[in-house]
C-alpha positions, 0 to 999 in steps of 0.5 A: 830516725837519726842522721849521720854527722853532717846531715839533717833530718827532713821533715818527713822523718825518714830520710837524711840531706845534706844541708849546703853550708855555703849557700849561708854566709858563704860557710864563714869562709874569706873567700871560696866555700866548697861543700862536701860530704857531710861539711864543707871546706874553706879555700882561697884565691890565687897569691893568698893563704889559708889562715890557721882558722881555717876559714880566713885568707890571708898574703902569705908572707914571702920573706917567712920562708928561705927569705924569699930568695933574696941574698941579704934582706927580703921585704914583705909587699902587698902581693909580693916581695922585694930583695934589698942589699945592705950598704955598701952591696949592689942589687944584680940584674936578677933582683935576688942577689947582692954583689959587691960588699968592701970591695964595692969602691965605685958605682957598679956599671949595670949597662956592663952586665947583660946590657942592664937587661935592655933590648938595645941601649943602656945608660948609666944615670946617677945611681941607676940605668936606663934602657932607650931605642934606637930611632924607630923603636919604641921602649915597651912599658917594661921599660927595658924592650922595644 
């Protein structure tokens, strides 16, 4: 007797089994081994990526594809992506786009659009913003709710 592509002979010498491929060392697989019929397949976690090999996981690389959605420059972060401006151009309040650029000639008011995104009170700082509470209220780790 001979077995189809996939299976295995039993000692018997008339009947064909599946072997399961991820019962041993995880059929190669980075992460998740899923066994199906006659092989077996490779998957990943949420927020990573099949490599070519098909077998390894790997952070996809956000700035790769329509570079991230950011404006002007993406950058590459652990888990994540960042959107940044060149000089001379402003990062708005919705972290993708840049406003701005040479006829940017003063600080941009972030509390003047949409409240710098704070529950209750902005505040310009020195190059930034920040978000308080009226008395009563506490900022939320977020740091922009109360």
């Amino acid at each position: 007797c001979t077995c189809q592509t996939g299976f295995v002979l039993q000692s018997d010498g008339r009947s064909c089994e599946e072997p399961d491929e991820c019962a041993t060392v995880n059929g190669w697989c980075d992460q998740i081994c899923t066994n199906v019929p006659g092989s077996y397949r490779c998957f990943c976690r949420e927020g990573f990526v099949l490599m070519p090999d098909a077998h390894g996981c790997g952070e996809p690389d956000e700035c790769a594809t329509v570079n991230g959605w950011c404006d002007q420059i993406c950058t590459n972060v652990p888990g994540s992506y960042r959107c940044f401006c060149r000089q001379g151009f402003v990062l708005m309040p919705y972290a993708h786009g840049c406003g701005g650029g040479k006829l940017l000639h003063r600080k941009p008011d972030e509390c003047a659009t949409v409240n710098g995104w704070c529950d209750q009170i902005c505040t310009n700082v020195p190059g930034s913003y920040r978000c308080f509470c009226r008395q009563g209220f506490v900022l939320m780790p977020d740091a922009h709710g109360c």
